[in-house]
C-alpha positions in Angstrom: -15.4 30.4 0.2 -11.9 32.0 1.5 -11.3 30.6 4.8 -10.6 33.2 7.1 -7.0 31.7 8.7 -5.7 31.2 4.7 -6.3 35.0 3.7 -2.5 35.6 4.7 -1.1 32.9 2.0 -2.8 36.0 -0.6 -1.5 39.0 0.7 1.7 40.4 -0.2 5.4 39.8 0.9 8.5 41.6 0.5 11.3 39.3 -0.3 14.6 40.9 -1.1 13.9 44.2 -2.9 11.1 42.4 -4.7 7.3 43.3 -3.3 5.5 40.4 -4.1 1.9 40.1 -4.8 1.5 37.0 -2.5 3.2 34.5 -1.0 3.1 31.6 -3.3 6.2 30.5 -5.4 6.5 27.8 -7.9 9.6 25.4 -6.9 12.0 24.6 -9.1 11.1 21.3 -11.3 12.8 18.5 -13.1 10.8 18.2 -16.3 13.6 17.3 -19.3 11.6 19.4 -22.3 15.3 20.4 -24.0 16.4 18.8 -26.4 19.2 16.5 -24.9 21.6 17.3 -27.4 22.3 21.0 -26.5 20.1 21.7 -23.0 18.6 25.0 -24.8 15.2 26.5 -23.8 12.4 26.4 -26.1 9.1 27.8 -26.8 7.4 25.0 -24.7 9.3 26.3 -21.8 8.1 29.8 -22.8 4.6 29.0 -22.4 5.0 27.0 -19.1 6.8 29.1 -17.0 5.1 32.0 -18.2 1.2 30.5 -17.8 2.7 29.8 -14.2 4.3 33.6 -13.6 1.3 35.1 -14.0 0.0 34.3 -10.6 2.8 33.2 -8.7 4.9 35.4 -6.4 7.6 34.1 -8.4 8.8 31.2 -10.1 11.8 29.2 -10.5 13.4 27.4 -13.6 14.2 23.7 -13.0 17.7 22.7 -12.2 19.9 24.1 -14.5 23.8 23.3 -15.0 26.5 25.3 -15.2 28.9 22.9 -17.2 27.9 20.0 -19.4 29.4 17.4 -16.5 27.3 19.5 -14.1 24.0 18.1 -16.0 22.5 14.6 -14.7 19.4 14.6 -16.0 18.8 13.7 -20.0 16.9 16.8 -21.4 17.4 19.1 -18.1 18.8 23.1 -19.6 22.0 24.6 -19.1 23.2 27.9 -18.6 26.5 27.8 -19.7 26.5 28.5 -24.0 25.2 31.0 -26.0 22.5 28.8 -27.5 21.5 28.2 -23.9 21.7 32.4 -22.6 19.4 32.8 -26.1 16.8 30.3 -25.0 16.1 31.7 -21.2 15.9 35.0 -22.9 12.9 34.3 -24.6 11.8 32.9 -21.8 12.2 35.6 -19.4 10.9 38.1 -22.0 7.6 36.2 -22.0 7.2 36.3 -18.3 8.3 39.9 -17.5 5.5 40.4 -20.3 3.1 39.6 -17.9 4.3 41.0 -14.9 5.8 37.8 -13.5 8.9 37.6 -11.8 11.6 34.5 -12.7 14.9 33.2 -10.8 17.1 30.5 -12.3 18.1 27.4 -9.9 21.8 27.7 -10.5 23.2 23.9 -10.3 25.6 21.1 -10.4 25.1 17.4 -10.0 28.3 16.5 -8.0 28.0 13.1 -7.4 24.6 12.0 -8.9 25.9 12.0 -12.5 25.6 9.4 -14.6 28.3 9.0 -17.3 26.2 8.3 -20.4 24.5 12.1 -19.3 27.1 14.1 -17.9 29.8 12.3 -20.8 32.6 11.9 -17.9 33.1 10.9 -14.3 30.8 13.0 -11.7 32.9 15.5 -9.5 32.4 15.2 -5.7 33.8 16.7 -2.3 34.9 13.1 -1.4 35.4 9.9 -3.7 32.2 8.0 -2.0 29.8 6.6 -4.7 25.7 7.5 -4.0 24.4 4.0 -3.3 20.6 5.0 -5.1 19.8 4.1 -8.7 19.0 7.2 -10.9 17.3 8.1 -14.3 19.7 7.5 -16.5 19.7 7.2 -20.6 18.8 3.6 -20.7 16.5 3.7 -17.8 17.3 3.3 -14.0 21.1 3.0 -13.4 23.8 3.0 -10.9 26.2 5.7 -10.3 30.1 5.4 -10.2 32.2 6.4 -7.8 33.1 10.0 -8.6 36.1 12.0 -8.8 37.6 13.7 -5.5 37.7 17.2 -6.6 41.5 18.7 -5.8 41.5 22.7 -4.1 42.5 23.7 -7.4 39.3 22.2 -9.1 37.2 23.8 -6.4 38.3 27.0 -7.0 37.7 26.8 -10.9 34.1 25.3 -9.9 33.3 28.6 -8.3 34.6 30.7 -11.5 32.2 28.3 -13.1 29.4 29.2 -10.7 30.1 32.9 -11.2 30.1 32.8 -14.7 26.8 30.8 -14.6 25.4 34.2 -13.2 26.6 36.2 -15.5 24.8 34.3 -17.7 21.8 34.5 -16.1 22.1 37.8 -15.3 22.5 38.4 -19.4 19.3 36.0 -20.1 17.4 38.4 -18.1 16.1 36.4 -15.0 15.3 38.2 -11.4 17.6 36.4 -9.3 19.0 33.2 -8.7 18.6 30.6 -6.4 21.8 28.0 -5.4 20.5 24.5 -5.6 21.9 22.7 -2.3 19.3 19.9 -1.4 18.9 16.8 -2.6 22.2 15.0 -3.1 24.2 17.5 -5.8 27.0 19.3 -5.2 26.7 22.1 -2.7 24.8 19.4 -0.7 27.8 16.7 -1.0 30.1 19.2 0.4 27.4 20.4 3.5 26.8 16.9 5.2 29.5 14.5 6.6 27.8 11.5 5.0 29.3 12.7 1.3 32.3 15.1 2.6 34.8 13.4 4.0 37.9 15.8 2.9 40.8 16.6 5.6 41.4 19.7 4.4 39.6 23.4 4.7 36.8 21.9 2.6 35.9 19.2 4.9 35.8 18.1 8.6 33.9 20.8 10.7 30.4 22.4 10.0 32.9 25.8 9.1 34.8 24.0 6.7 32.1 21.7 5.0 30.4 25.3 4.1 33.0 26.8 2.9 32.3 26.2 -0.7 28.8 26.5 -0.7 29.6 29.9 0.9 32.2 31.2 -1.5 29.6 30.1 -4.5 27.0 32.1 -2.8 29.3 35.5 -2.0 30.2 35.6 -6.3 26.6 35.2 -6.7 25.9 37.8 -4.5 28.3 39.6 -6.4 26.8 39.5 -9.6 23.3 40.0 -8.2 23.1 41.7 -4.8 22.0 40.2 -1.9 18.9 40.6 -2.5 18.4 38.9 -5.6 20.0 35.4 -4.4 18.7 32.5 -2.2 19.5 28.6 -1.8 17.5 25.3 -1.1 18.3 23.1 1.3 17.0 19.9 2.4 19.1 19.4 6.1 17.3 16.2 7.0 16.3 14.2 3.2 17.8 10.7 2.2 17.7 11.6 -1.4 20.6 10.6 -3.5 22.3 9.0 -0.2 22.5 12.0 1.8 23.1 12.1 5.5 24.5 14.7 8.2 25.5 13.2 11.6 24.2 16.4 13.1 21.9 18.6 11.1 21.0 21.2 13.5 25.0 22.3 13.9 25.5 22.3 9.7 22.8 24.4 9.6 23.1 26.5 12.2 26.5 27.7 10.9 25.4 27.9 7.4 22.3 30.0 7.8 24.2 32.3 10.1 26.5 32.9 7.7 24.1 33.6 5.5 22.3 36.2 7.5 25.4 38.0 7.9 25.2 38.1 3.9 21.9 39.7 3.8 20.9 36.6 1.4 17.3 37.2 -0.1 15.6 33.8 1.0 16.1 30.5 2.5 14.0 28.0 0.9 13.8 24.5 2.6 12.5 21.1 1.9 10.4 19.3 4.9 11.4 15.6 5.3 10.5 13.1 4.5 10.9 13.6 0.9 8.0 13.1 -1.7 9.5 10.2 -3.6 9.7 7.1 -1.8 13.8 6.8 -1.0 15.6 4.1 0.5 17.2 5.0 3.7 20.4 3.6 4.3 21.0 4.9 7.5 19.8 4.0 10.8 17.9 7.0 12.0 15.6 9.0 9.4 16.0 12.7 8.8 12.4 14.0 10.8 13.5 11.5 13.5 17.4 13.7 13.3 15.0 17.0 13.5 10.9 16.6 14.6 10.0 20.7 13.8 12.7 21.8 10.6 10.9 25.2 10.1 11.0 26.0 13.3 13.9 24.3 14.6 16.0 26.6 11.6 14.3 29.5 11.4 15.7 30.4 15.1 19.2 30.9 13.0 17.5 33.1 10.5 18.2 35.9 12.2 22.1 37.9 12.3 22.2 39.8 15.7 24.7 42.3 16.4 24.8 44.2 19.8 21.9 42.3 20.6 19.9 44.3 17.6 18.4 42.5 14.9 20.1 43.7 11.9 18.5 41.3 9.4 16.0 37.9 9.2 16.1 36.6 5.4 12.5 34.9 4.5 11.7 31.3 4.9 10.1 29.3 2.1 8.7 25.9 2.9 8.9 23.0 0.2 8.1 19.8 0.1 5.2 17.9 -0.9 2.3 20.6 1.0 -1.2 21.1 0.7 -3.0 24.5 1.4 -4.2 23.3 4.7 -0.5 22.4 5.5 0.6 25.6 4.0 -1.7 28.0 5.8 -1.1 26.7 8.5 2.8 27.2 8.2 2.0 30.5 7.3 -0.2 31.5 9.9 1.9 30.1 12.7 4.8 32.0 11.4 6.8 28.9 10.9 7.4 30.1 7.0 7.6 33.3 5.1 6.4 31.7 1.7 5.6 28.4 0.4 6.8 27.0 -2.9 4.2 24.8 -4.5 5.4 21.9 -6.9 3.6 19.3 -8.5 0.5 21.5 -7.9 1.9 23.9 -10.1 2.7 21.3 -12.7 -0.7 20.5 -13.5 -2.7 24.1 -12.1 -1.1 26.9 -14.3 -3.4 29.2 -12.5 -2.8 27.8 -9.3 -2.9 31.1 -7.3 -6.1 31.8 -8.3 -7.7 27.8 -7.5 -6.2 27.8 -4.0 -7.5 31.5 -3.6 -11.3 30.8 -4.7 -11.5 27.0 -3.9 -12.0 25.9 -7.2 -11.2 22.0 -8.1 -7.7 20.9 -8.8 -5.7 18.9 -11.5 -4.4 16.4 -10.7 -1.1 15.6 -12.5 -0.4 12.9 -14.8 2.8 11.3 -13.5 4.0 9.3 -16.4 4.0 12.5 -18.1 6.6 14.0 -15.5 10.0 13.1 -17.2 8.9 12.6 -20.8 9.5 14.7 -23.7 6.7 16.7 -25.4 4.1 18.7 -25.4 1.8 16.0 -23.2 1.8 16.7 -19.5 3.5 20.0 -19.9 1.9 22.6 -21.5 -1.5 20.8 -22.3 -3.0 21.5 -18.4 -5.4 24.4 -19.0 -6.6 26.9 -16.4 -9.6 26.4 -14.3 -13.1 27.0 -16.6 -15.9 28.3 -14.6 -19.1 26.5 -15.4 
């Protein structure tokens, strides 16, 4: 039976100009099902994300790059050819089939390239290598030291990033959500750990989001406000990340962000699921002990002392329902966005909602290519 405190994680939400049927997304996840040679969608993506759409509030796509050296992981999608527009379309045809709703992670690696993947040195704000090991071709590797992007370069990123919308406006998904968590680019140019520039692009809070902000205001202006949101993970150790002072980043950034109107904030708890080394001397929850709540007092753009607009909250990272319910009922979140649950529960919704048993998910089948671990979870059987 339904507990009583969890009946608000099933009722509806409105997010953006989108009323959704409850308040359970599917995050965005790193599987590698393309073929590696082109990064274009196929029918084994079809099924998945649209198995998972039924239910969910919404879903969205795994990491996807806007430019070949933008792409760090071997089999990840792009969204930057023809080939690749072609692919999500079938994809988002399938979903909007049955009633589901779909935004793209819009993405860039920065830093956490490797150069057998991305074919070239990784771009960054700053030329300071990320000390962790990644999945490369031949297995685990190290990462170079990447290129110091010049102002010129950063400005032709965000044509890039526009166009990417376009793109994904053409292929027919929902929205789009900016990926700027977990050591890529739009993180390496929010925390002082990976930013080190002199110029308007680096120092203060103001000028470390000033590229993440212009990225987010031509997305805007391909989708409306409504139709956009970022991640964020102010306080993981992922990829070498670190921010002398989280609270001030953030503060600045999601007040800018209010005063866009931006659809959703979603944002990733620490500590992070995978076990990361931490290379610095204090850990991220011991930076922040509460992250919903210590961010979600800057959700909200005052003028005049009157509330003119509080974007929703979605809380990732490793939750359970009990965890999420919770969140929810305490109005530390909006949302939640589900992960690996989703990977092995297609029908998650509809588990959490009636209690039944839940897969557990293979995790050697994570990052592999194939059908296995993918699209062979089946929904729940009543006996």
């Amino acid at each position: 039976m339904l507990k009583n405190k969890s009946i608000s994680l099933f009722t509806q939400h409105q997010l953006g100009d989108l009323l959704l049927p409850n308040k359970i997304a599917m995050a965005a996840l790193t599987r590698m099902r393309c073929n590696p040679k082109d990064g274009v969608p196929n029918e084994m993506h079809v099924k998945y994300y649209t198995e998972r759409a039924e239910e969910a509030a919404f879903v969205l796509t795994e990491c996807t790059a806007i430019e070949p050296l933008g792409n760090s992981f071997y089999g990840a999608p792009g969204i930057y050819s023809k080939e690749q527009i072609e692919g999500w379309k079938k994809v988002t045809s399938s979903v909007h089939s049955v009633k589901g709703r779909i935004f793209l992670q819009i993405w860039h690696c920065g830093r956490s390239g490797p150069e057998k993947i991305i074919g070239g040195i990784p771009k960054a704000p700053s030329n300071i290598r990320n000390r962790h090991k990644t999945r490369g071709i031949d297995g685990i590797v190290d990462l170079p030291e990447p290129k110091e992007l010049s102002k010129e370069e950063i400005k032709e990123l965000v044509d890039i990033f526009e166009q990417g919308a376009k793109n994904a406006k053409e292929a027919g998904f929902d929205g789009v959500e900016l990926h700027g968590a977990n050591g890529y680019l739009i993180d390496n140019f929010l925390r002082d750990g990976s930013n080190k520039r002199t110029d308007e692009y680096g120092g203060s809070a103001e000028n470390r989001c000033r590229f993440p902000l212009e990225v987010i205001d031509r997305l805007i202006g391909i989708f409306g406000a409504e139709r956009v949101g970022i991640k964020i993970s102010p306080l993981g150790r992922l990829n070498d990340m670190y921010d002398s002072d989280p609270e001030k980043t953030y503060a600045y950034l999601l007040k800018e962000l209010g005063k866009r109107f931006i659809s959703f904030v979603e944002i990733m708890k620490a500590p992070d699921f995978r076990k990361v080394e931490n290379l610095y001397e204090i850990s991220g929850e011991d930076q922040i002990k509460n992250i919903f709540i210590t961010m979600k007092k800057y959700f909200v753009y005052e003028k005049e002392d009157k509330v003119i607009y509080k974007p929703t909250l979605i809380g990732n990272n490793n939750l359970d329902l009990d965890q999420a319910t919770e969140l929810i009922s305490e109005n530390e979140c909006d949302m939640i966005s589900f992960g690996r649950l989703f990977i092995s529960n297609p029908d998650l919704v509809t588990r959490l909602k009636n209690g039944y048993e839940l897969t557990p998910p293979d995790y050697d089948t994570f990052y592999t290519p194939g059908e296995k671990g993918y699209i062979t979870y089946e929904k729940y059987k009543i006996k």
